[in-house]
C-alpha positions as CSV (number, residue, x, y, z in Angstrom):
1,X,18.1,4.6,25.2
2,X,20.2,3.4,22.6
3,X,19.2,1.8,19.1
4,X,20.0,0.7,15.7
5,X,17.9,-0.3,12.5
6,X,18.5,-3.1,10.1
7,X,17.0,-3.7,7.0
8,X,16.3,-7.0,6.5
9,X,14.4,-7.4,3.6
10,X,12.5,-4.6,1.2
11,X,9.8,-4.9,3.5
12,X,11.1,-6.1,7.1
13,X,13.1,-4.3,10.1
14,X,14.9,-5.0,12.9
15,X,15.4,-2.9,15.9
16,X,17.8,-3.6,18.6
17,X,17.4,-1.6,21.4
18,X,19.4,-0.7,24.8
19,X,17.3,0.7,27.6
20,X,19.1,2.0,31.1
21,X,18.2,0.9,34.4
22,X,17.8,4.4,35.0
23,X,15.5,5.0,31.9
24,X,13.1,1.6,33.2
25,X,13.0,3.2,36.8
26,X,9.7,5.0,36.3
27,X,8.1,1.7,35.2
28,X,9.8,-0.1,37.8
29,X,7.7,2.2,40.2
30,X,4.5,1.8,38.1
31,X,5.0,-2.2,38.2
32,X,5.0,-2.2,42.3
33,X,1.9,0.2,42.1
34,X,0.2,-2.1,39.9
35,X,0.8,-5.9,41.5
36,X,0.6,-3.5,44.7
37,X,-3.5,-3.1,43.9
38,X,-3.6,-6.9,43.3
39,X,-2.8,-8.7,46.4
40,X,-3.4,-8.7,50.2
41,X,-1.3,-8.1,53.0
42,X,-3.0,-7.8,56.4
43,X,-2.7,-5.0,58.4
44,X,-2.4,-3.1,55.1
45,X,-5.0,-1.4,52.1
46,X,-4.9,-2.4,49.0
47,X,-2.8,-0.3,47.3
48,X,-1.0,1.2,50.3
49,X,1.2,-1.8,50.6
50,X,5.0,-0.8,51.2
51,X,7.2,-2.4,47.6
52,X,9.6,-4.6,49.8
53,X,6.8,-6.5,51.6
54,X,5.4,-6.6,47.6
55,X,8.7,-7.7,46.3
56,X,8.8,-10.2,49.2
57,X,5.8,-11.6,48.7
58,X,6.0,-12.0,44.5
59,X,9.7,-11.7,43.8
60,X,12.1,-9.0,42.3
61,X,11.2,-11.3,38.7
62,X,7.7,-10.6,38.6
63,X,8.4,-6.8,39.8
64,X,10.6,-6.7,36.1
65,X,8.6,-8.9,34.0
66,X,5.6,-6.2,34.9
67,X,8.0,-3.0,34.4
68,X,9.3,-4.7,31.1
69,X,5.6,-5.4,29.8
70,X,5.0,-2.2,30.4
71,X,8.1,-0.5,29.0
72,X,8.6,-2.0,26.0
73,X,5.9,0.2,23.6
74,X,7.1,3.1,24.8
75,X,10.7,2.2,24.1
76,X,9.6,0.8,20.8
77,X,7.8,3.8,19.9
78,X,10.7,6.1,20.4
79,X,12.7,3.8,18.5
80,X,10.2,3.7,15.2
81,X,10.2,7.5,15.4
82,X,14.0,8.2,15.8
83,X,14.4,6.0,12.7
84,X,11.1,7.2,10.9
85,X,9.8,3.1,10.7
86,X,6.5,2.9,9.5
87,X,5.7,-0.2,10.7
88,X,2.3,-1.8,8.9
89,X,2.4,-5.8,11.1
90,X,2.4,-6.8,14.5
91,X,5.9,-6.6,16.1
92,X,7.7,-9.8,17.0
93,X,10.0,-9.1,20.2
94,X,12.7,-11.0,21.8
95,X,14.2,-9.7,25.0
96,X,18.2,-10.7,24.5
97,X,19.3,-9.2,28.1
98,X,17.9,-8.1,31.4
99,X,20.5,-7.5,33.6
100,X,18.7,-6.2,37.6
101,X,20.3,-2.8,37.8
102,X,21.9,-2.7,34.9
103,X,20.4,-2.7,31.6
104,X,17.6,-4.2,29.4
105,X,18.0,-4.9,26.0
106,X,15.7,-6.7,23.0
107,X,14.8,-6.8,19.4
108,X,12.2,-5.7,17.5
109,X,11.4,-7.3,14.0
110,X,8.5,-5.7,12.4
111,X,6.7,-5.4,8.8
112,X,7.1,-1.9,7.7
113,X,5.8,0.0,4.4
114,X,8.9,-0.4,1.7
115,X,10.3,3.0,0.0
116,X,8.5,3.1,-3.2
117,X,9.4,5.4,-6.2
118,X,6.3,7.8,-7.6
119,X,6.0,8.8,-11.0
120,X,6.0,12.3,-11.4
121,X,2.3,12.8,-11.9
122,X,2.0,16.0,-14.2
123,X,3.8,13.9,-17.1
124,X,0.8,11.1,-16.6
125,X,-2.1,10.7,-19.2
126,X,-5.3,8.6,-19.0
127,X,-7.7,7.5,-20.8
128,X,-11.6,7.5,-20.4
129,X,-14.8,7.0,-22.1
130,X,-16.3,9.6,-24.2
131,X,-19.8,10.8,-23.0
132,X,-22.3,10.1,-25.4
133,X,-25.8,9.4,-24.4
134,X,-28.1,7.9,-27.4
135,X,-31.8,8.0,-28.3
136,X,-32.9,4.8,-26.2
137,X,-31.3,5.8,-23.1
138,X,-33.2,8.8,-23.0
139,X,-36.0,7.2,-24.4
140,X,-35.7,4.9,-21.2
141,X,-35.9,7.4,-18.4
142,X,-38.8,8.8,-20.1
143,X,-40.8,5.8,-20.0
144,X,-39.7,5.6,-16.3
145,X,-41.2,8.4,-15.7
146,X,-44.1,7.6,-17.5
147,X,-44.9,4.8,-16.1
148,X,-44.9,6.2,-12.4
149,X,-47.7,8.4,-13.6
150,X,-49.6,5.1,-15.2
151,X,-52.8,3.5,-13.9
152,X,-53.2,0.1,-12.5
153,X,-56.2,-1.6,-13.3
154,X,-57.6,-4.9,-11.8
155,X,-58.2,-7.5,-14.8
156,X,-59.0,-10.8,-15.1
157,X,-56.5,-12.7,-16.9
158,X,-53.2,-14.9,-16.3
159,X,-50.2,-13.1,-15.1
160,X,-47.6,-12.2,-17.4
161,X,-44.1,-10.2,-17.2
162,X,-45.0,-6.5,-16.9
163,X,-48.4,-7.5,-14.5
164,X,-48.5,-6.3,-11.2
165,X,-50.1,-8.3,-8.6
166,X,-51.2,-9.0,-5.0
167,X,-49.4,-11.8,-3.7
168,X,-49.0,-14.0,-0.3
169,X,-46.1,-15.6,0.7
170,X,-45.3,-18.6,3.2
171,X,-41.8,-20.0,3.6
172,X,-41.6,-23.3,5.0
173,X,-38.7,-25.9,5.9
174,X,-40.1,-29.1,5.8
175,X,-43.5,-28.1,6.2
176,X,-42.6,-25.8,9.6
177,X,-43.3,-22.1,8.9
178,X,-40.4,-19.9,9.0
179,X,-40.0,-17.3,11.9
180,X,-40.8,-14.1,9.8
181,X,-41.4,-16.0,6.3
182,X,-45.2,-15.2,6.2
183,X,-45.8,-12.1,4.4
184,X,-49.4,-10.9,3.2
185,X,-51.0,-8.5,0.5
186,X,-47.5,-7.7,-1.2
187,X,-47.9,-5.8,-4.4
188,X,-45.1,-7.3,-6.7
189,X,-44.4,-6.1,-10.5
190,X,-43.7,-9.3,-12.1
191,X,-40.1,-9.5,-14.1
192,X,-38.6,-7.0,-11.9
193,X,-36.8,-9.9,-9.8
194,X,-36.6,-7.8,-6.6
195,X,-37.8,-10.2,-3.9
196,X,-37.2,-14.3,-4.0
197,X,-35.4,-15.9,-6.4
198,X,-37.8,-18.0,-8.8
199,X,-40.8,-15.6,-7.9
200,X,-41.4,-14.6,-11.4
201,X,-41.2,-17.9,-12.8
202,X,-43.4,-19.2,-10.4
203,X,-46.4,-16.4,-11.4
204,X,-46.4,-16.1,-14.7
205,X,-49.5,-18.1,-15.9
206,X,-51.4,-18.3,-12.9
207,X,-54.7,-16.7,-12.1
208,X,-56.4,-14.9,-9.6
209,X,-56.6,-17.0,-6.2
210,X,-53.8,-19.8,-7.7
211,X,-51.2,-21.1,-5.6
212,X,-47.8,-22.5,-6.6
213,X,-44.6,-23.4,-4.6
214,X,-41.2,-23.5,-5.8
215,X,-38.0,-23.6,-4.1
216,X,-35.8,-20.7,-3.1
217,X,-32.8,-19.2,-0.3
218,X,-34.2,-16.9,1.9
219,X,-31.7,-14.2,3.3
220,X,-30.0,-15.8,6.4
221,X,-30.1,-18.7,5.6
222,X,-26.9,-21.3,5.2
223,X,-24.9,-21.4,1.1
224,X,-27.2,-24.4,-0.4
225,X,-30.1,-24.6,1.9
226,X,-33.3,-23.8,0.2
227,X,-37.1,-23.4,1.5
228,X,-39.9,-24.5,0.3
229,X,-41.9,-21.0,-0.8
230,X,-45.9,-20.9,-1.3
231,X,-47.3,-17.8,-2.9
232,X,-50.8,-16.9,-3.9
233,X,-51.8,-14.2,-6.4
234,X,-55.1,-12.3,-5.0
235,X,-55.4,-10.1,-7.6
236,X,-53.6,-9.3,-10.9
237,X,-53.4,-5.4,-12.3
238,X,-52.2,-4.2,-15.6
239,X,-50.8,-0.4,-16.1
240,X,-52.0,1.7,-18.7
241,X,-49.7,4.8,-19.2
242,X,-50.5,8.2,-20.3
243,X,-50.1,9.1,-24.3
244,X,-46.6,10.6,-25.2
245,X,-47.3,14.1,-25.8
246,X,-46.9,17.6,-24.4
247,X,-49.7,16.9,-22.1
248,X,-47.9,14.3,-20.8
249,X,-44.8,16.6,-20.2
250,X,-47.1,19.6,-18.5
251,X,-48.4,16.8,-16.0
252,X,-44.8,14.9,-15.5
253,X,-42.5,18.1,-15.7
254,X,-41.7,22.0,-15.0
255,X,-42.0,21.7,-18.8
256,X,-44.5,22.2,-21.6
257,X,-43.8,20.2,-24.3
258,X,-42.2,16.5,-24.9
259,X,-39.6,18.1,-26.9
260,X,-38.2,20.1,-23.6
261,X,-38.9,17.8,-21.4
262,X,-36.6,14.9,-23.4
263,X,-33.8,17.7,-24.0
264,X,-34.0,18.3,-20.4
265,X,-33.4,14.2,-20.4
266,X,-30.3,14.7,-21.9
267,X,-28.6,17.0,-20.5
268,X,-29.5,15.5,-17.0
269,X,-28.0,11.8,-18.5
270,X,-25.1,13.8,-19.8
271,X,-24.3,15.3,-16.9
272,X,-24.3,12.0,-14.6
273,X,-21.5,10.3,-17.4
274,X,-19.4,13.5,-16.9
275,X,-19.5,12.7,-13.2
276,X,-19.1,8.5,-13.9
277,X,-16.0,10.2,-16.1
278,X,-14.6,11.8,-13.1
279,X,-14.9,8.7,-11.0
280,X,-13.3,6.0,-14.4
281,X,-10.6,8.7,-14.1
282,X,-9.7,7.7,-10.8
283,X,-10.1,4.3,-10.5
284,X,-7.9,4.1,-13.9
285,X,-5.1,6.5,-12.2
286,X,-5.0,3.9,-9.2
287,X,-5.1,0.9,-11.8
288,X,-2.5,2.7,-14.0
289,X,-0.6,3.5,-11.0
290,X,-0.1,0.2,-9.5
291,X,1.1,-1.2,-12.3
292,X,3.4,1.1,-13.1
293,X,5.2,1.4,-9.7
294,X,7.2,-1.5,-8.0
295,X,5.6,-2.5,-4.6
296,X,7.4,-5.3,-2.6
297,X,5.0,-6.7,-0.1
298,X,5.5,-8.6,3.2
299,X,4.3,-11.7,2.1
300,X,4.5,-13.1,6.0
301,X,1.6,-10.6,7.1
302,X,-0.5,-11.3,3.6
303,X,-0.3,-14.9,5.2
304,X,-1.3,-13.7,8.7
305,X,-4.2,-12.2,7.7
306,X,-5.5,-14.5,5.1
307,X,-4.9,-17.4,8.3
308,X,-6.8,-14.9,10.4
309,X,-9.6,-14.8,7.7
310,X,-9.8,-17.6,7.0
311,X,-9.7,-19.0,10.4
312,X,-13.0,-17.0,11.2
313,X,-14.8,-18.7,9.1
314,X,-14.2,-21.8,9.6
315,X,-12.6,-22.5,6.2
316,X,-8.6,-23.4,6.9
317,X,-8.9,-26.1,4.6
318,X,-10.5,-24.6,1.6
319,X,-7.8,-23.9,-0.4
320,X,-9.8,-22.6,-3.5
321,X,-11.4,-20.1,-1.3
322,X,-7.7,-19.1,0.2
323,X,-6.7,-18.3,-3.0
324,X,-9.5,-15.7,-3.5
325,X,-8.9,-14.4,0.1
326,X,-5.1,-14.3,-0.6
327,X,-5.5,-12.3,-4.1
328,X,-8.0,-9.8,-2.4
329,X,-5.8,-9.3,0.5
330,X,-2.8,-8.8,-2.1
331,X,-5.1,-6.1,-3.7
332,X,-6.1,-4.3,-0.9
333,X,-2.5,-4.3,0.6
334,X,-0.7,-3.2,-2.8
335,X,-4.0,-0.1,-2.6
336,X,-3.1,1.2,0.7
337,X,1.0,0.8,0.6
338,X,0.8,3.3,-2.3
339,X,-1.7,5.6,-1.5
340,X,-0.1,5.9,2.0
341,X,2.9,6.2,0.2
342,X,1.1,9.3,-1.4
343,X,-0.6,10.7,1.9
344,X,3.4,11.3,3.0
345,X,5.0,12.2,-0.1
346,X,1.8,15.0,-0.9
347,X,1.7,16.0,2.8
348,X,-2.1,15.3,3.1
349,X,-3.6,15.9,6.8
350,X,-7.3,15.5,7.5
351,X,-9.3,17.7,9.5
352,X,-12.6,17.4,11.4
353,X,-15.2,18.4,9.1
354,X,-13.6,15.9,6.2
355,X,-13.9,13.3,8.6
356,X,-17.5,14.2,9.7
357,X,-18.4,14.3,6.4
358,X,-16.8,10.7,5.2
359,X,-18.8,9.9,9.0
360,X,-22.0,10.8,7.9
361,X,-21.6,9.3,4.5
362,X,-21.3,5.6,6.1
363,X,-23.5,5.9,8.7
364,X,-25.9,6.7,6.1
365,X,-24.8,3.7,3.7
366,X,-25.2,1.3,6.8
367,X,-28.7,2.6,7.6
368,X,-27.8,4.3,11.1
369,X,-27.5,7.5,13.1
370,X,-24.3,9.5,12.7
371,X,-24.3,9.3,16.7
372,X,-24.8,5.5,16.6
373,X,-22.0,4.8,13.6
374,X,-19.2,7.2,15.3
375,X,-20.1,5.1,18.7
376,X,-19.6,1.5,16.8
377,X,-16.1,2.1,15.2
378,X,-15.2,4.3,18.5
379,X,-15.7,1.0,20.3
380,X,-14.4,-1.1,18.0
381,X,-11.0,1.2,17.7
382,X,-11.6,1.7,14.1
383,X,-11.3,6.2,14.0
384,X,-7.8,5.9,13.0
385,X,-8.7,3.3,10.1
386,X,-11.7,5.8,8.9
387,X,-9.0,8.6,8.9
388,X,-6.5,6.5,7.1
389,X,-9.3,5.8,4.6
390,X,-10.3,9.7,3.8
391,X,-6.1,10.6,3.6
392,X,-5.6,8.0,1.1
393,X,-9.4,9.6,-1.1
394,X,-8.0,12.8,-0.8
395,X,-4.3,12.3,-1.8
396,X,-5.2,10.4,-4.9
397,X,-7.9,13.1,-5.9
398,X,-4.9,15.5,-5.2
399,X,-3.1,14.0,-7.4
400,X,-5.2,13.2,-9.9
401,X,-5.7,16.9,-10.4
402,X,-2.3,16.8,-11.4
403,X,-2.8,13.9,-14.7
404,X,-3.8,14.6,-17.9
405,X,-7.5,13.0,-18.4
406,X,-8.3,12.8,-22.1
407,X,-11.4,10.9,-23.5
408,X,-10.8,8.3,-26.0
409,X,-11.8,10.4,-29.0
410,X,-8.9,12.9,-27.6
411,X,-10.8,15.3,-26.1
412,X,-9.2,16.6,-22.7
413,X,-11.6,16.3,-19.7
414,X,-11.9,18.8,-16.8
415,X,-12.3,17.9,-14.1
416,X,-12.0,20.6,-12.0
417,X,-15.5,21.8,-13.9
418,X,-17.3,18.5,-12.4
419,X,-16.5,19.4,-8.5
420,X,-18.9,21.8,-7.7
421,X,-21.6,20.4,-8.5
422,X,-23.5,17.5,-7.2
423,X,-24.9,14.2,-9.3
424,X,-28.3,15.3,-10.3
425,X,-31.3,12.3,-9.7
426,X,-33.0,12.1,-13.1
427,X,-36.8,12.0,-12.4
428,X,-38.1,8.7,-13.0
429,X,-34.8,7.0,-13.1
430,X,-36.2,4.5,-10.7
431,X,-39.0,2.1,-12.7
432,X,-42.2,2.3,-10.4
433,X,-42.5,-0.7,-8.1
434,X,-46.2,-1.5,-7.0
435,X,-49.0,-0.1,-6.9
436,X,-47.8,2.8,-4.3
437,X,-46.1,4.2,-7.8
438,X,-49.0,4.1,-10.0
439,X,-52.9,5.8,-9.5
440,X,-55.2,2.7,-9.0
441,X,-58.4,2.2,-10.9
442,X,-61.1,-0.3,-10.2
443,X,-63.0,-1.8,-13.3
């Protein structure tokens, strides 16, 4: 096999390629075995037919259209690897010659990953936010945790923000129940706005066994369309919380007085912004990055994908909402030309237990199994994508070893101090929700 390169843009190649008769011979064979197991002869098995009763019967053109289908990948491949092409779009091919016998020859044109120039990393600096944690954000957690050790009790009064209540819910389109939009005795803390859209508006000022409908989208349904929600408050509760005190701190905490269990506050709060500082530092070095280093992109497959997009949902003519799909596909493009672009220069190879690990982490994230997540994206082809994605984490954490990391104040941040150890869950970081979080008192 004989071929040649040629650049035709920053971002596009062309291969021609020469192929022997002798070199297409093996597919030759594989095309009669093939159209061999697809028709019938009688008198003969399938598959035991002899190739000149095949090539009879179809045609020395469909024996070489099938050897040539098959042949062309492989010859491609060798082709991208003899010249090192990194190809990143779908190959357009034109056969220019297929002489029986003789020769076959064609072109390849292809989108590949342009040569991009990297700064040299060790001379970089960047810049991130000093940690300081102030008196009300400790103050904050502290009430969190405070209130998951408050008391609900049942009043008699009209709901207000900060209530928690019993609540029914019916969902109706109109005036047909939804499929799965009845829900019943749902304890609710009104203000948090973590259920329907207009709930809290809809309870505040209404009293035991009151009703009140208002309008909301329910999850699934079509942009725009709205149902028509009823809810009903059964009872309404108000939370008393425990005095502020070292008491307080000996029930809440390994600790015995408020004072140590706030300091303790801190330092937990400090150390989760030294962690957020390790995280700005990298998503500034990728910012920094791409606009310091030229990228040409092949604006032919930013258009093929956006189409492709696009196309799948049904939106070819919104051009407002091609322009968003256009300038996130640009992003994420520009992203993985130049961390690739990394992964090669820095030599980065992923092994098993790194990709386990990034495994387990979305399965997790997408509420499944490790076994049924590494199933999905087996079947769907995707492996080679979740490796591509944990090469290009771990280059640019490689290399951001390598930068300078300075706070704004000047101070110089290490980051090497914040790897081994994990982010620490402040207790009481989440605000109680219901009465599950809270000891429930009867009056």
């Amino acid at each position: 096999m004989k071929s040649a390169v040629e650049k035709l843009t920053e971002t596009r190649t062309k291969l021609t390629i020469d192929v022997t008769f002798e070199e297409l011979q093996p597919h030759i064979a594989n095309a009669y075995k093939v159209l061999g197991e697809r028709i019938n002869v009688p008198g003969f098995r399938k598959g035991k037919v002899p190739t000149a009763m095949i090539e009879a019967r179809l045609g020395r053109g469909a024996i070489l259209d099938e050897a040539v289908n098959s042949a062309l990948s492989d010859f491609y491949s060798q082709a991208k690897a003899e010249h090192n092409i990194i190809a990143i779009g779908r190959p357009n091919v034109d056969i220019t010659e297929l002489v029986d016998n003789e020769k076959l020859a064609f072109t390849v044109e292809v989108d590949v990953r342009p040569e991009i120039t990297l700064p040299n990393f060790s001379e970089m600096t960047i810049t991130v936010d000093d940690v300081v944690v102030d008196d009300t954000e400790v103050a904050t957690q502290v009430d969190a945790l405070r209130a998951r050790f408050g008391t609900l009790t049942t009043v008699e009064k009209k709901v207000v923000t900060g209530d928690f209540v019993t609540i029914d819910l019916v969902a109706t389109i109109n005036g047909a129940p939804l499929d799965g939009g009845t829900a019943n005795d749902i304890s609710y803390e009104v203000g948090s706005n973590s259920m329907v859209e207009g709930l809290d508006e809809a309870l505040i000022g209404l009293d035991k066994n009151e009703s009140k409908r208002f309008e909301a989208t329910l999850v699934g349904m079509p942009e725009g369309e709205k149902a028509d929600v009823d809810v009903t408050v059964k009872a309404v509760k108000h939370r008393d919380l425990p005095e502020l005190d070292d008491s307080f701190a000996k029930l809440a905490s390994e600790f015995d007085t408020l004072a140590e269990l706030r300091a303790d506050v801190q330092t937990r709060l400090e150390r989760m912004k030294q962690l957020e500082q390790g995280s700005h530092a990298r998503d500034t070095l990728l910012e920094e990055l791409i606009k310091s280093v030229t990228i040409p992109l092949p604006t032919n497959l930013i258009e093929e994908e956006v189409h492709a997009h696009l196309e799948g949902e049904g939106r070819l003519e919104d051009e407002a909402h091609r322009k968003e799909v256009t300038e996130q596909t640009t992003k994420q493009l520009t992203q993985e030309i130049l961390l690739d672009t990394i992964v090669s220069a820095e030599d980065v190879a992923v092994n098993e237990q790194e990709l386990s690990e990034y495994l387990f982490r979305a399965a997790a994230r997408y509420q499944m199994t490790p076994d049924q997540f590494i199933k999905e994206v087996s079947e769907a082809g995707q492996i080679q994508t979740m490796v591509a994605e944990v090469g290009r984490a771990k280059a640019l954490a490689g290399v951001l070893g390598r930068v300078k990391v300075v706070t704004k104040s000047g101070k110089v941040v290490d980051l090497e101090a914040l790897r081994p150890a994990a982010p620490t869950v402040i207790d009481g970081a989440d605000s109680a929700d219901g009465a599950d979080s809270a000891e429930e008192t009867e009056e």
